[in-house]
Backbone as XML, in Angstrom:
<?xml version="1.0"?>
<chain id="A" units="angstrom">
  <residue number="1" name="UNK">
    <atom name="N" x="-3.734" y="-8.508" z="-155.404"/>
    <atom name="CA" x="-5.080" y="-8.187" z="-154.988"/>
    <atom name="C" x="-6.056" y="-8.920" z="-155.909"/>
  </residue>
  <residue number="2" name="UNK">
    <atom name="N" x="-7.343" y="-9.885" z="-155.357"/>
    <atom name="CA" x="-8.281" y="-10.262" z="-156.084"/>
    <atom name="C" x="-8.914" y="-9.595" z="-157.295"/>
  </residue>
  <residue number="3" name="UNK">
    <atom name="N" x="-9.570" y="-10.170" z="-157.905"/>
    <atom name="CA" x="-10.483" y="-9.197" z="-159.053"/>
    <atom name="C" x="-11.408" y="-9.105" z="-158.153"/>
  </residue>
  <residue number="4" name="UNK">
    <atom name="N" x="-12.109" y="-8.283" z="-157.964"/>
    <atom name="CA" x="-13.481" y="-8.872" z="-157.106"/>
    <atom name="C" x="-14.597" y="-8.768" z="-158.356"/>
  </residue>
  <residue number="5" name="UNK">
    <atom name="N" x="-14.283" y="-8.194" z="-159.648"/>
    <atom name="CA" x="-15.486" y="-8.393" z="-160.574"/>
    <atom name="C" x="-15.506" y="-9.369" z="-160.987"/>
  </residue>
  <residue number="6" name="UNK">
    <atom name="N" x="-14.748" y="-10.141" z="-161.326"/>
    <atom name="CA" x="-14.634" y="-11.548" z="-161.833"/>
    <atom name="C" x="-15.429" y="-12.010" z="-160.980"/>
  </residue>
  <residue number="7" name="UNK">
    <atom name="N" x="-15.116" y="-12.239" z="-159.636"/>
    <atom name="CA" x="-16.134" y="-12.926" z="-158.753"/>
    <atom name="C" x="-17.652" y="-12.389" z="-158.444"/>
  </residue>
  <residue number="8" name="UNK">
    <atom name="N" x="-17.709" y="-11.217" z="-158.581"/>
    <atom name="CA" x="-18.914" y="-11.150" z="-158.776"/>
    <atom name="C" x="-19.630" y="-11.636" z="-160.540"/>
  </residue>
  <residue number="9" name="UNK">
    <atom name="N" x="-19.397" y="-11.565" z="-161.162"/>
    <atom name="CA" x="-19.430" y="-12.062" z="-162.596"/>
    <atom name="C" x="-20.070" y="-13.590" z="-162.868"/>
  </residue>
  <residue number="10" name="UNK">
    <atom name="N" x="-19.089" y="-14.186" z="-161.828"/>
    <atom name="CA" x="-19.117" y="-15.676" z="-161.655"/>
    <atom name="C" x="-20.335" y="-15.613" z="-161.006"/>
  </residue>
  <residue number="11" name="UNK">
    <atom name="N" x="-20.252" y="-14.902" z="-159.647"/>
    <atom name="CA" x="-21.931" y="-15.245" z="-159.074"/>
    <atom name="C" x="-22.695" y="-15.137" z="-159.491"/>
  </residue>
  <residue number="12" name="UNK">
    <atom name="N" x="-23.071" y="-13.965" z="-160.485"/>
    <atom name="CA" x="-24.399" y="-13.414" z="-161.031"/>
    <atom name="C" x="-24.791" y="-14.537" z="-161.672"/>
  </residue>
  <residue number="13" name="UNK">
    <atom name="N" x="-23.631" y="-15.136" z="-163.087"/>
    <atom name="CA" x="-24.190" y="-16.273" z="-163.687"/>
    <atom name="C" x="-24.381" y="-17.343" z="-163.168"/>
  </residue>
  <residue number="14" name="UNK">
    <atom name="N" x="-23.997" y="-17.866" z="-161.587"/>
    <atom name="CA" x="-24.164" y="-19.178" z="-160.750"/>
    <atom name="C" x="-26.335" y="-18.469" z="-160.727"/>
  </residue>
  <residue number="15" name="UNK">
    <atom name="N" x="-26.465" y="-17.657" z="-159.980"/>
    <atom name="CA" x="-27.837" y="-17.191" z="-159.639"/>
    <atom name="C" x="-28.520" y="-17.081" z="-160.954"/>
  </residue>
  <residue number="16" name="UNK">
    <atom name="N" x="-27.936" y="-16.771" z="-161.807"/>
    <atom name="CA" x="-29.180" y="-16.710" z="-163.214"/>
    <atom name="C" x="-29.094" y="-18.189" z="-163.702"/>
  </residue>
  <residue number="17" name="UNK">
    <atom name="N" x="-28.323" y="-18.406" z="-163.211"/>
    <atom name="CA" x="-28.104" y="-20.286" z="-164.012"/>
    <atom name="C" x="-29.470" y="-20.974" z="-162.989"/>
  </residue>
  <residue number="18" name="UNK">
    <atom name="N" x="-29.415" y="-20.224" z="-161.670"/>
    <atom name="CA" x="-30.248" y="-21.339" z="-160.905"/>
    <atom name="C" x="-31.325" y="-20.748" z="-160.773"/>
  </residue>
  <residue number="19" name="UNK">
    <atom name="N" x="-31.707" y="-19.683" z="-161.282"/>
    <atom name="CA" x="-33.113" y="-19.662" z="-161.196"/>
    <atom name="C" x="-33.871" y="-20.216" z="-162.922"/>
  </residue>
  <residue number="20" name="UNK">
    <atom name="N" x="-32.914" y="-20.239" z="-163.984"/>
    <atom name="CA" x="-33.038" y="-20.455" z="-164.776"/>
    <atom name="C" x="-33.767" y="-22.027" z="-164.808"/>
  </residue>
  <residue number="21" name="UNK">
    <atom name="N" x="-33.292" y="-22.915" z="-163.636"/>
    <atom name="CA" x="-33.211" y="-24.340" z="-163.792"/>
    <atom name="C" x="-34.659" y="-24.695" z="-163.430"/>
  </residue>
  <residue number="22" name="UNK">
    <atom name="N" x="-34.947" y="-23.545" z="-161.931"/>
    <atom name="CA" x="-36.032" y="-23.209" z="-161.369"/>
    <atom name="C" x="-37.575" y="-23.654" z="-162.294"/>
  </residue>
  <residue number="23" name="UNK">
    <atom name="N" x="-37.649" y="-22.464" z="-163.499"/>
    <atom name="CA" x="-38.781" y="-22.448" z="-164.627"/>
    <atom name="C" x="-37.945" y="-23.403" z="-165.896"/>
  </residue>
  <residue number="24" name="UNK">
    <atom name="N" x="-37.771" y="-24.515" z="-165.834"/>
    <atom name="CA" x="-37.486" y="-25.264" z="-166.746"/>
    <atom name="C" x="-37.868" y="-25.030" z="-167.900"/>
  </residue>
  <residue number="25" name="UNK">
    <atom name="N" x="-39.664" y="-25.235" z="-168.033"/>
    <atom name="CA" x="-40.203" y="-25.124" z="-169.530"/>
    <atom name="C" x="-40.972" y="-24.125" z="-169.533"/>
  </residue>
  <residue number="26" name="UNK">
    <atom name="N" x="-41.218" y="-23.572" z="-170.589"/>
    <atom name="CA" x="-41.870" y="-22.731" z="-171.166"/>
    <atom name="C" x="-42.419" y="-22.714" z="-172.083"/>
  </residue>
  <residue number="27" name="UNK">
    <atom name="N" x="-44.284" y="-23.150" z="-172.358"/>
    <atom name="CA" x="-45.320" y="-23.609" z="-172.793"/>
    <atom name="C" x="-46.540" y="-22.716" z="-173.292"/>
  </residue>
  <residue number="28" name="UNK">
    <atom name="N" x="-46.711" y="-22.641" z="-174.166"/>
    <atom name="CA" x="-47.920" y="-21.752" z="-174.399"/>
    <atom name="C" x="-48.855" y="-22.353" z="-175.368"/>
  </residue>
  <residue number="29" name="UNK">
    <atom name="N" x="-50.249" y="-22.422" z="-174.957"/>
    <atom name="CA" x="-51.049" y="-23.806" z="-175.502"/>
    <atom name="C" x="-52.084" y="-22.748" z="-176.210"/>
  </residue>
  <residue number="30" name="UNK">
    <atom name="N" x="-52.116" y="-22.545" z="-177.268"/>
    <atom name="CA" x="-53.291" y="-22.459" z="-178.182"/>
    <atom name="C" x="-54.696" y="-22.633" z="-178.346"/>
  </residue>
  <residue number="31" name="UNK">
    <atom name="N" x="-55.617" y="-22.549" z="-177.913"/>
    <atom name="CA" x="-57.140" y="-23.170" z="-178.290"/>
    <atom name="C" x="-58.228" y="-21.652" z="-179.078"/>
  </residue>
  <residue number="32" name="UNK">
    <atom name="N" x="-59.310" y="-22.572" z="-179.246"/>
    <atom name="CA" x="-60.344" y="-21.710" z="-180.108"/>
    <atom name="C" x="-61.231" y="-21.632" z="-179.489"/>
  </residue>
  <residue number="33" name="UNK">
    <atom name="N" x="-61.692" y="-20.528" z="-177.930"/>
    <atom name="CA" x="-62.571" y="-20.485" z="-177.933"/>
    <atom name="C" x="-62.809" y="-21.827" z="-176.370"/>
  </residue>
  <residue number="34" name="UNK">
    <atom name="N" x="-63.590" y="-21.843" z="-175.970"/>
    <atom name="CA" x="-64.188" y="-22.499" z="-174.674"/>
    <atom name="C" x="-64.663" y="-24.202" z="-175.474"/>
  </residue>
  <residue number="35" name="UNK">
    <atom name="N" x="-64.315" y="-24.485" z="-176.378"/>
    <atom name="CA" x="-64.892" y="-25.592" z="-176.988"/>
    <atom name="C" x="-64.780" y="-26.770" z="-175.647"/>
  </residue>
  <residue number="36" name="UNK">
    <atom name="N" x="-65.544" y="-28.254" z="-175.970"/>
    <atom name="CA" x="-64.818" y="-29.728" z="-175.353"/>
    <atom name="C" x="-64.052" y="-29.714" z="-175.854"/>
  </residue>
  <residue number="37" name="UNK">
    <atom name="N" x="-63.000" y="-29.306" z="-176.574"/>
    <atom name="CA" x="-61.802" y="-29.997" z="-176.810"/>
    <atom name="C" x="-60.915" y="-28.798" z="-176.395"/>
  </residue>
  <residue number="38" name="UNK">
    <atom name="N" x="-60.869" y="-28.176" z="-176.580"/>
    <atom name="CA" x="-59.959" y="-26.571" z="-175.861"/>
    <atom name="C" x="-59.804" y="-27.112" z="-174.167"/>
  </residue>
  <residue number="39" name="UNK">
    <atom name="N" x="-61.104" y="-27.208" z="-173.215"/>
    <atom name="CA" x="-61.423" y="-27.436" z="-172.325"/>
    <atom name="C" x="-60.856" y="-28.557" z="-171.900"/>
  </residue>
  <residue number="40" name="UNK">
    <atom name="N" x="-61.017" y="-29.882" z="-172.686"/>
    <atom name="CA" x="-60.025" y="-31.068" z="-172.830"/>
    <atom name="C" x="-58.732" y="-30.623" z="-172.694"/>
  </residue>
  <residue number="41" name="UNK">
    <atom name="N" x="-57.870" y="-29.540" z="-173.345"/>
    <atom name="CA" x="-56.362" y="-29.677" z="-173.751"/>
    <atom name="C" x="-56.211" y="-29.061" z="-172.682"/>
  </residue>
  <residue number="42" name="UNK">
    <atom name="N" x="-56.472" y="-28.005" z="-172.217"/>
    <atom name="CA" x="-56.634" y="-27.220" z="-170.919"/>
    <atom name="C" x="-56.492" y="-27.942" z="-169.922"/>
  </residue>
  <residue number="43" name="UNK">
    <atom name="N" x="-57.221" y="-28.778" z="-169.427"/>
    <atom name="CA" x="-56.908" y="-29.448" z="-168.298"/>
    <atom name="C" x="-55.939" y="-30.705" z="-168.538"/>
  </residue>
  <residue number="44" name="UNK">
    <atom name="N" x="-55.730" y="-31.151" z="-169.697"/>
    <atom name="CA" x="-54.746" y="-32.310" z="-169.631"/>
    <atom name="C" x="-53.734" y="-31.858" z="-169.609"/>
  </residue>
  <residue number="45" name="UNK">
    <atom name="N" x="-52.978" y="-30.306" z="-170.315"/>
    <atom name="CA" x="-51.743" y="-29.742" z="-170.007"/>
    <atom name="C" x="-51.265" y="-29.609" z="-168.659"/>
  </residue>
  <residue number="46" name="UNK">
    <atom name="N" x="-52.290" y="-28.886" z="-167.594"/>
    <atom name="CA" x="-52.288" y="-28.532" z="-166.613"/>
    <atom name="C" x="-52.105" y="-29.980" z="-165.818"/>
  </residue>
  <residue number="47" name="UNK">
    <atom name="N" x="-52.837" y="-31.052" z="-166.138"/>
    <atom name="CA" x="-52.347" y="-32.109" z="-165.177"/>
    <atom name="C" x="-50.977" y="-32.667" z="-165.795"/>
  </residue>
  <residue number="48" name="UNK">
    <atom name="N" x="-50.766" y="-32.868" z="-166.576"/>
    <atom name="CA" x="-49.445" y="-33.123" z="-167.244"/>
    <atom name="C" x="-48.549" y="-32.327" z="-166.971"/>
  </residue>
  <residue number="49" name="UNK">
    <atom name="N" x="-48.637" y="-31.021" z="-166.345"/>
    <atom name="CA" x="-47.636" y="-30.450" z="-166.108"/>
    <atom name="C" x="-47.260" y="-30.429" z="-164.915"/>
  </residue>
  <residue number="50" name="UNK">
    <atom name="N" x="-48.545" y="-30.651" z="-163.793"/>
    <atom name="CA" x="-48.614" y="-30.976" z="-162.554"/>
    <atom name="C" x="-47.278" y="-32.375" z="-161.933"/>
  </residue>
  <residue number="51" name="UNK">
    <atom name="N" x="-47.824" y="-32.887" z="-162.784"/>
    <atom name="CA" x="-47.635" y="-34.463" z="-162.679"/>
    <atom name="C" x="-46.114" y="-34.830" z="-162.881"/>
  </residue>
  <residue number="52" name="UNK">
    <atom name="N" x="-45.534" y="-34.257" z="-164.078"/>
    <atom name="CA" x="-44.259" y="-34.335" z="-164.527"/>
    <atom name="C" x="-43.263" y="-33.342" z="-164.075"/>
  </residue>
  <residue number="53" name="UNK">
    <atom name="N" x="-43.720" y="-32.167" z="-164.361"/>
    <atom name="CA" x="-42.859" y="-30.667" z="-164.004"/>
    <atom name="C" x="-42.795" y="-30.385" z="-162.981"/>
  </residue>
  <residue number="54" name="UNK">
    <atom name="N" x="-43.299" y="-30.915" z="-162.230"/>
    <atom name="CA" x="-43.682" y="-30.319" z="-160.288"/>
    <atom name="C" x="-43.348" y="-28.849" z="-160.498"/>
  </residue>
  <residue number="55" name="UNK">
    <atom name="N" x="-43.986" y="-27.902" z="-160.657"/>
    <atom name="CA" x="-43.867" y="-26.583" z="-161.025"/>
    <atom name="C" x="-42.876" y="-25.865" z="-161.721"/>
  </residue>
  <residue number="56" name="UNK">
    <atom name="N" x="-42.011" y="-27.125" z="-162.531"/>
    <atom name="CA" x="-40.996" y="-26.266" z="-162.736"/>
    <atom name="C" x="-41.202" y="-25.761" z="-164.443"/>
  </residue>
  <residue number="57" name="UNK">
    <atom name="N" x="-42.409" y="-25.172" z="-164.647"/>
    <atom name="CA" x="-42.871" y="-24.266" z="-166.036"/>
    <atom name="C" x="-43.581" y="-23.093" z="-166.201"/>
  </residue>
  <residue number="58" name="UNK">
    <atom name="N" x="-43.924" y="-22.763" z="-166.858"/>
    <atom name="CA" x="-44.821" y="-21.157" z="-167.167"/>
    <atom name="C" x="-45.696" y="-21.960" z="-168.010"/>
  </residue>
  <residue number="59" name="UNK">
    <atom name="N" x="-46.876" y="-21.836" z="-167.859"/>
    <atom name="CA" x="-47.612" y="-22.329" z="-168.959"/>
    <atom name="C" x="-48.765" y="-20.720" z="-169.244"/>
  </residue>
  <residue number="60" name="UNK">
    <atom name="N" x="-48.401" y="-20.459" z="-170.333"/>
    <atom name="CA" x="-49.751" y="-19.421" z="-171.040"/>
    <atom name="C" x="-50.272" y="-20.014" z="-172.132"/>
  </residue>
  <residue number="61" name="UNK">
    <atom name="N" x="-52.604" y="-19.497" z="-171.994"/>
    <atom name="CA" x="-53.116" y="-20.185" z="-172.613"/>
    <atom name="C" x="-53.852" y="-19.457" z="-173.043"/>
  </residue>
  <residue number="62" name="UNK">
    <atom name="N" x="-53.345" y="-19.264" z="-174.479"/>
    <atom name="CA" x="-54.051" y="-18.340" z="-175.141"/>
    <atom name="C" x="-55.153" y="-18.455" z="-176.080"/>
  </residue>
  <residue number="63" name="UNK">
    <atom name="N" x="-56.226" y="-17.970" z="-176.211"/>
    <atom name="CA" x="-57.367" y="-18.160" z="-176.683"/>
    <atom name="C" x="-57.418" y="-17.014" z="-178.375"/>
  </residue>
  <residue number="64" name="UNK">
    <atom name="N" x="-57.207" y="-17.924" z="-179.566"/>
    <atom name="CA" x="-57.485" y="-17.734" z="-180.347"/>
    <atom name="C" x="-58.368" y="-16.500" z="-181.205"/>
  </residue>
  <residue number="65" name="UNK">
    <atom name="N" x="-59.485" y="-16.454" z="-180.369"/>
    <atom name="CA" x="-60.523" y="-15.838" z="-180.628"/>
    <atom name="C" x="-60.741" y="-14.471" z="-180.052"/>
  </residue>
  <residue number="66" name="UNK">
    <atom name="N" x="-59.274" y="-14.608" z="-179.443"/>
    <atom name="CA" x="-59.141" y="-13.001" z="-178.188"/>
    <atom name="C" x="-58.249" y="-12.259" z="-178.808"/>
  </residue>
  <residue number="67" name="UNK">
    <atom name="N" x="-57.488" y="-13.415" z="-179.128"/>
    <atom name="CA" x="-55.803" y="-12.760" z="-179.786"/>
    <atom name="C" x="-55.612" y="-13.059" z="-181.192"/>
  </residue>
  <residue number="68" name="UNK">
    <atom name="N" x="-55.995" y="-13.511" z="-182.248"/>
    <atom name="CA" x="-56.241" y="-13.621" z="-183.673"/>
    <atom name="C" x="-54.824" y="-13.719" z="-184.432"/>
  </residue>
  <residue number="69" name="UNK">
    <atom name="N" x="-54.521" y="-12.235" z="-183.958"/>
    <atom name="CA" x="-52.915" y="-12.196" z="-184.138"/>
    <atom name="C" x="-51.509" y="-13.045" z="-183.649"/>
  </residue>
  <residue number="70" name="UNK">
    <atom name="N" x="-51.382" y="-13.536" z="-182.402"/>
    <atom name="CA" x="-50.668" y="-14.779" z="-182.031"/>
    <atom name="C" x="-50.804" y="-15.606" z="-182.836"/>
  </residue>
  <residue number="71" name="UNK">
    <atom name="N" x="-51.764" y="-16.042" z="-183.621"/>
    <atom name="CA" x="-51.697" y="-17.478" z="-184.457"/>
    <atom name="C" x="-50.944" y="-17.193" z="-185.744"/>
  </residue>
  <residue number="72" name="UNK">
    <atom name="N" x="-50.725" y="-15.575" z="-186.357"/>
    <atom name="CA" x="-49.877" y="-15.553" z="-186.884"/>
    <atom name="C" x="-48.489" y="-15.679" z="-186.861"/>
  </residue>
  <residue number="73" name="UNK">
    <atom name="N" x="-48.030" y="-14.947" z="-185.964"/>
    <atom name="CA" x="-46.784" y="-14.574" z="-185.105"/>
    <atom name="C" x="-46.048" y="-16.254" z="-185.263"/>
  </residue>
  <residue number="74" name="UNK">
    <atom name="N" x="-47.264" y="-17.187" z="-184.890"/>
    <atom name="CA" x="-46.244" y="-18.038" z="-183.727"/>
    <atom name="C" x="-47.122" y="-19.003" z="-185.696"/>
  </residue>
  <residue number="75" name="UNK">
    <atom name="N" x="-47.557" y="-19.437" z="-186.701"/>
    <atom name="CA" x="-47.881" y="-19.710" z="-187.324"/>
    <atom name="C" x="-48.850" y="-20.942" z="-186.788"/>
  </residue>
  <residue number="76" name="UNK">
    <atom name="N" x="-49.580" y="-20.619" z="-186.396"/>
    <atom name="CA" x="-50.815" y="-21.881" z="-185.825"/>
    <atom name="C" x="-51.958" y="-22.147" z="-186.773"/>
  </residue>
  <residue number="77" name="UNK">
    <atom name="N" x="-52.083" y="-23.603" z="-187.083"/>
    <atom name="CA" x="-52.591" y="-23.468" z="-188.368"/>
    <atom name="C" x="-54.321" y="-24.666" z="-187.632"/>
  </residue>
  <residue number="78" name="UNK">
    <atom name="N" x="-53.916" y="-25.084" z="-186.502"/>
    <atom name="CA" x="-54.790" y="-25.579" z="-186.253"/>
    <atom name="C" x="-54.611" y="-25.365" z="-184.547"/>
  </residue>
  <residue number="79" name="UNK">
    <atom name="N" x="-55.826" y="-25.650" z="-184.055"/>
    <atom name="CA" x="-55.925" y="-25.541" z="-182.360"/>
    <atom name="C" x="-56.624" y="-26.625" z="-181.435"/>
  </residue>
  <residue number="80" name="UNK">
    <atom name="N" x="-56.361" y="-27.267" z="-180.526"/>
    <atom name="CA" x="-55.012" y="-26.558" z="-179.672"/>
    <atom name="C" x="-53.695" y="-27.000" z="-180.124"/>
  </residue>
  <residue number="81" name="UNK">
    <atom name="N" x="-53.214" y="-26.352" z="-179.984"/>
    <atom name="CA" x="-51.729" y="-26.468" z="-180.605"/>
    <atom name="C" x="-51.191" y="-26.261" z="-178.934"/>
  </residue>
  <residue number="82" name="UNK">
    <atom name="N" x="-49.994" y="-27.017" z="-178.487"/>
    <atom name="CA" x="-49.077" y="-26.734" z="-177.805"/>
    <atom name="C" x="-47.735" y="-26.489" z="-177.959"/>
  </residue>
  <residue number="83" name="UNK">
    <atom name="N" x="-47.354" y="-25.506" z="-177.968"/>
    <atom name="CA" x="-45.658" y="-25.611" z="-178.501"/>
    <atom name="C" x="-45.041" y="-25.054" z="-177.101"/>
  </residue>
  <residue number="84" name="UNK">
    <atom name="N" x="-43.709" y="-25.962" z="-177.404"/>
    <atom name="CA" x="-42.668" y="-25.881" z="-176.207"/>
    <atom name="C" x="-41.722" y="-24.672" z="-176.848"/>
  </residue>
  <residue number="85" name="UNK">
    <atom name="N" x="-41.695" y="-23.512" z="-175.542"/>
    <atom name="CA" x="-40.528" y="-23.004" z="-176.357"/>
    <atom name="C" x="-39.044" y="-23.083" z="-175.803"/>
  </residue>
  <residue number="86" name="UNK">
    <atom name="N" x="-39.257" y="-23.452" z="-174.611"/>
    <atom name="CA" x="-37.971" y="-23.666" z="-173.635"/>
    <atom name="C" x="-38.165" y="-24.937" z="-172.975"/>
  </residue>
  <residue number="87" name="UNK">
    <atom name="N" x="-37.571" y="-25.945" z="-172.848"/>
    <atom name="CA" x="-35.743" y="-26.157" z="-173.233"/>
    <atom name="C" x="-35.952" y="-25.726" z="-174.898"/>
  </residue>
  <residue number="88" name="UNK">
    <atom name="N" x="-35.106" y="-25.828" z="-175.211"/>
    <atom name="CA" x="-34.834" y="-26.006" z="-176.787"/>
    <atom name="C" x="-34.984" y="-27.443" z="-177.424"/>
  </residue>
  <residue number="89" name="UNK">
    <atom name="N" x="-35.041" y="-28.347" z="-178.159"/>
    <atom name="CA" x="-35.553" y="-27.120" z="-179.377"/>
    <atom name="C" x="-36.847" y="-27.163" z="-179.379"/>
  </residue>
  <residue number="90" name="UNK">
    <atom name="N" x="-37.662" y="-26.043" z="-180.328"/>
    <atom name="CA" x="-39.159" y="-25.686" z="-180.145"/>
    <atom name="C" x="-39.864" y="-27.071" z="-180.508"/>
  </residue>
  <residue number="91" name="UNK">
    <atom name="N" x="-40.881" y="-27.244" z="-179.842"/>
    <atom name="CA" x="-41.792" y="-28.082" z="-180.517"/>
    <atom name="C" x="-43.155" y="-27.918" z="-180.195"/>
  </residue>
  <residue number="92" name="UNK">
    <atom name="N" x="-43.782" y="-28.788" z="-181.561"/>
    <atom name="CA" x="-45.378" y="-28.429" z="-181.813"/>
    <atom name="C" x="-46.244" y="-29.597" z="-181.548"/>
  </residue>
  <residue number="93" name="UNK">
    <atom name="N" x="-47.386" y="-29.724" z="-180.256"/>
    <atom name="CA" x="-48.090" y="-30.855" z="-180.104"/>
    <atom name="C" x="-49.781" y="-30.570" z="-180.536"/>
  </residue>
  <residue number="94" name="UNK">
    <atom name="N" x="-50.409" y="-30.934" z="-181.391"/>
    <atom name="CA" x="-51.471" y="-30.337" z="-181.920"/>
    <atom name="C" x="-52.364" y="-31.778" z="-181.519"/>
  </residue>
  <residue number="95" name="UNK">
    <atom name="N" x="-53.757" y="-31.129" z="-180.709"/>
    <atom name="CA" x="-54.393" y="-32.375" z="-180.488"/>
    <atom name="C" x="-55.256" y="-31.308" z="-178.851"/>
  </residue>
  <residue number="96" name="UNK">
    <atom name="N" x="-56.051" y="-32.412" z="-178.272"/>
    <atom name="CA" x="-56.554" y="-32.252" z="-177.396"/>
    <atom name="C" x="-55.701" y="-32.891" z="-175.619"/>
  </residue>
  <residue number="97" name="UNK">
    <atom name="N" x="-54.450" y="-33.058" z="-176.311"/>
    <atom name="CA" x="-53.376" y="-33.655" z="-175.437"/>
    <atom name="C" x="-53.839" y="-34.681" z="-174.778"/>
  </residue>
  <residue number="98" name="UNK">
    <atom name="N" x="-54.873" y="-35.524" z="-174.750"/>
    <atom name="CA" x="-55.073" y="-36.740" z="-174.249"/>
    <atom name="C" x="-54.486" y="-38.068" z="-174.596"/>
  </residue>
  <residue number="99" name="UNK">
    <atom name="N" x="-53.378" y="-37.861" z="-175.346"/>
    <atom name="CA" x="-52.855" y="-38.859" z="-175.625"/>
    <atom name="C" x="-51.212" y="-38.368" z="-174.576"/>
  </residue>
  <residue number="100" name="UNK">
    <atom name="N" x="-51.269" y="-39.184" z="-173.534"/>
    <atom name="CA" x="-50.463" y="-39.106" z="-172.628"/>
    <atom name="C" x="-48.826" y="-38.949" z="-172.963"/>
  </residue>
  <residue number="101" name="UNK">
    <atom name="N" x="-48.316" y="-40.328" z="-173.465"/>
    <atom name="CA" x="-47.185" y="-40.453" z="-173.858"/>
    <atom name="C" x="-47.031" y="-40.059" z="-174.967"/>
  </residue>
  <residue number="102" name="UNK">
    <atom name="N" x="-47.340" y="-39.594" z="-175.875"/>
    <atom name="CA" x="-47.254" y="-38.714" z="-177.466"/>
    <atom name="C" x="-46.760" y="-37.529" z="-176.592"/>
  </residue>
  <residue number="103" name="UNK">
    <atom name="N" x="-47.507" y="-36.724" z="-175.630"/>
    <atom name="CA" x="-47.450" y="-35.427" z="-175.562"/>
    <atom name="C" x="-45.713" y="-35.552" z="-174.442"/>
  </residue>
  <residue number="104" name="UNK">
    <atom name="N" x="-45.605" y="-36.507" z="-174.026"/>
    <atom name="CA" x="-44.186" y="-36.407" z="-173.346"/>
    <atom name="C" x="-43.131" y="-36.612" z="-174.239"/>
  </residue>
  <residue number="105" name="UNK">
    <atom name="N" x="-43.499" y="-37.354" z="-175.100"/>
    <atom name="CA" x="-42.552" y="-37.445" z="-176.051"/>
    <atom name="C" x="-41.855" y="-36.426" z="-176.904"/>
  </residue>
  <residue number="106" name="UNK">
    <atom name="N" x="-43.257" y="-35.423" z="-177.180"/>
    <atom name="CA" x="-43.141" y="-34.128" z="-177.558"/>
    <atom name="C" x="-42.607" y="-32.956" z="-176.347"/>
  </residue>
  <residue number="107" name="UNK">
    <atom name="N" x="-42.693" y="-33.153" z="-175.479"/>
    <atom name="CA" x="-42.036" y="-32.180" z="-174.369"/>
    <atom name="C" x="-40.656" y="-32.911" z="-173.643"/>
  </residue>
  <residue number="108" name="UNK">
    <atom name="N" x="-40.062" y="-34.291" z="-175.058"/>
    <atom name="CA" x="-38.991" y="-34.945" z="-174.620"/>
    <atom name="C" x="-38.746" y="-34.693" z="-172.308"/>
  </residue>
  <residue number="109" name="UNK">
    <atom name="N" x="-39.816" y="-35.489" z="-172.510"/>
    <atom name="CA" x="-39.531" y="-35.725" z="-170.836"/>
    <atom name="C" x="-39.194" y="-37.393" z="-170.793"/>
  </residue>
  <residue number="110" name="UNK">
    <atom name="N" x="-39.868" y="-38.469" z="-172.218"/>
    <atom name="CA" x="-39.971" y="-39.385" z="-172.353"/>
    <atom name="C" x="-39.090" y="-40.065" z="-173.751"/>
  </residue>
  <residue number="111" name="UNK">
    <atom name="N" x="-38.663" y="-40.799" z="-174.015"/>
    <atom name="CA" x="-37.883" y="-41.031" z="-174.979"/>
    <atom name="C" x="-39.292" y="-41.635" z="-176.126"/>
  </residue>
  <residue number="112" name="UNK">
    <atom name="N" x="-38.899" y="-41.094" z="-177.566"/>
    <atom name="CA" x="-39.583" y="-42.297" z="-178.390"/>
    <atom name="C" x="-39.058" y="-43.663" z="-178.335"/>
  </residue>
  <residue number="113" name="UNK">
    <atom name="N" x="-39.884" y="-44.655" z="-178.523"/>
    <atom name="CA" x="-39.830" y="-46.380" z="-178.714"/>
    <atom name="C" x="-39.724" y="-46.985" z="-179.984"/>
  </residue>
</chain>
């Protein structure tokens, strides 16, 4: 007689594997406040993520000046800060993200040269 838990076992992790693949990255961008340059990083993430990820991320954008405490937690020493936390491994892009290929490089979608 089959296991049938085994096979269910197997499925669950086939379905968590594929929705997993689904939300690829997981992004949470830092700024201070409504500034031009917050406003800048804001929309260049969002088209950069458009552009590259075809939806496949979570992006949360948290405002400094709301949450005080996150910049400890996550140690943010300047803003906007973008850090990747999924795929692995973490990384930190600090800037107004207008520098196109820096910021892919940092969300390794792009190789360094």
């Amino acid at each position: 007689m089959p296991n049938n838990r085994t096979v269910d076992t197997t499925q669950a992790f086939e379905q968590a594997l594929a929705s997993s693949q689904n939300l690829a990255y997981v992004l949470r961008l830092y700024v201070a406040g409504m500034t031009p340059q917050s406003v800048r990083a804001i929309a260049n993430v969002k088209t950069l993520c458009e552009d590259y990820l075809h939806g496949q991320y979570e992006l949360e954008v948290v405002d400094l000046y709301q949450q005080p405490q996150l910049a400890q937690g996550e140690q943010i020493i300047a803003a906007p800060t973008l850090i990747k936390k999924l795929p692995l491994p973490l990384r930190r892009i600090i800037g107004d993200m207008s520098k196109t290929e820096r910021v892919l490089v940092g969300l390794d979608l792009r190789r360094k040269e």
